[in-house]
N, C-alpha and C positions, 0 to 999 in steps of 0.2 A: 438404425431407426427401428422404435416397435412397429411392426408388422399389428394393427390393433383390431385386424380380423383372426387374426388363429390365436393370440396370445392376449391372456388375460392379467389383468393386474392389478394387487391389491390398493386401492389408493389409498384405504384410510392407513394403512403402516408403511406405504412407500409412496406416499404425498408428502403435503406440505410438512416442514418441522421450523419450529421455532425457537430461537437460541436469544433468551430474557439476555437482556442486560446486564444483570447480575453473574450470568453464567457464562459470560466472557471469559476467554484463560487468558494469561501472560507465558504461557509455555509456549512459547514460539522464540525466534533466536533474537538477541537484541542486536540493535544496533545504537550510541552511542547517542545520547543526548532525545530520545524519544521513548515513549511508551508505548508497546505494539502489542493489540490485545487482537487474538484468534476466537472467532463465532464460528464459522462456518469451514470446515473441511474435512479429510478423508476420514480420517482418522476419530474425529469430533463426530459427525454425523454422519458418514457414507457419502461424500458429497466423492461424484468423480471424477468432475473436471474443472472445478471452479476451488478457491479459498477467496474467505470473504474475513475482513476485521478493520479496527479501529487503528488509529494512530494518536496520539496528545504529544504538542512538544509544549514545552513551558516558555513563558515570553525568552525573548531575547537567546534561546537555544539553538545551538549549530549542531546538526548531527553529523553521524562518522559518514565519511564515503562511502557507497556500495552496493550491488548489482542484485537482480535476485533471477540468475545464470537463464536459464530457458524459460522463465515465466515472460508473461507480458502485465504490465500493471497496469491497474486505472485507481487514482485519488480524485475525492471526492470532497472539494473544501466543506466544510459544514459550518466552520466560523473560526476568524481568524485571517489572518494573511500569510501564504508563504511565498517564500523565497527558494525556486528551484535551481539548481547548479546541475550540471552535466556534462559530458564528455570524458574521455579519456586523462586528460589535467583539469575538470571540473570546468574548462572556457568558456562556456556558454551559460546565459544566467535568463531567470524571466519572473515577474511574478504574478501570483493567483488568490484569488479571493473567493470569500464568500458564494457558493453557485457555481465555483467552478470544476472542471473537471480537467484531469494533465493524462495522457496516456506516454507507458514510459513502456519503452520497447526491452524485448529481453537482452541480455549480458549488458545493459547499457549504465556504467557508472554515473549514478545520481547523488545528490544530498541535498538535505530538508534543510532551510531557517527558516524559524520565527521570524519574520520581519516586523513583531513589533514589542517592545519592552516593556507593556501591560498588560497585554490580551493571550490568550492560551491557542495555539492552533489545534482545531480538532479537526480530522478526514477520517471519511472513509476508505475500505482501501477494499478491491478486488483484484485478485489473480487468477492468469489464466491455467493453473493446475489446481489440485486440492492438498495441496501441502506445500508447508512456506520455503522456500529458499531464501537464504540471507549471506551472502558472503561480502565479510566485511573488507575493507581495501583500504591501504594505505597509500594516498595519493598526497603528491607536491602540488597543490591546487597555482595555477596560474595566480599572480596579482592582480590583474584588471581583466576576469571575465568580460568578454562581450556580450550585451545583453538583446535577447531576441522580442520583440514584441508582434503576440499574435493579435 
């Protein structure tokens, strides 16, 4: 933590920064059936402990299976419905809406659906590093997830 009696700090060029909408990247790793756009990280802006971006899937899309190893994640529904799977064979299922927010713990295999076949799902997305990890998985997903309702 600063010390903010002996140590001074420029705020106006290490405050706040803002990363337009437009200036979203897609340089970030994909995963399979989503669009994953990077605002906020080390690399992007000096951020050093956080990555921050978007996610779009398109109606009716199932994404690939997969982890992002030591991050912890927080999604952020913004509109749309998803449908979350998890676990090691994807067994567990739930779903989120509009307002809501899913915390997904690190190495923890997840995957995104659309759960609806006109509407677009748009989230938020924060991590707890400032650079993305994506490590895609090839998983035999169970047949009848069980579904958790919080």
């Amino acid at each position: 933590m600063l010390d903010r009696l002996t140590q001074t700090v420029d705020w106006k060029t290490q405050g706040i920064k803002v990363v337009r909408n437009s200036a979203r990247s897609c340089e970030t790793p994909d995963t399979k059936g989503m669009n994953r756009q990077v605002a906020i990280s080390g690399s992007r802006t000096g951020s050093a402990k956080l990555w921050a971006g978007t996610n779009h899937i398109k109606p009716g899309e199932i994404t690939g299976a997969h982890h992002h190893g030591e991050l912890e994640s927080i999604i952020y529904i913004v509109s749309g419905h998803a449908i979350m799977r998890w676990g090691d064979r994807l067994e567990y299922i739930t779903k989120a809406g509009p307002g809501d927010f899913l915390q997904v713990p690190a190495w923890m295999p997840h995957q995104e659906l659309n759960a609806s076949e006109t509407e677009d799902l748009h989230c938020a997305l924060v991590r707890s590093g400032p650079e993305e990890i994506v490590v895609n998985l090839d998983i035999d997903p169970v047949d009848d997830p069980e579904w958790i309702e919080f």
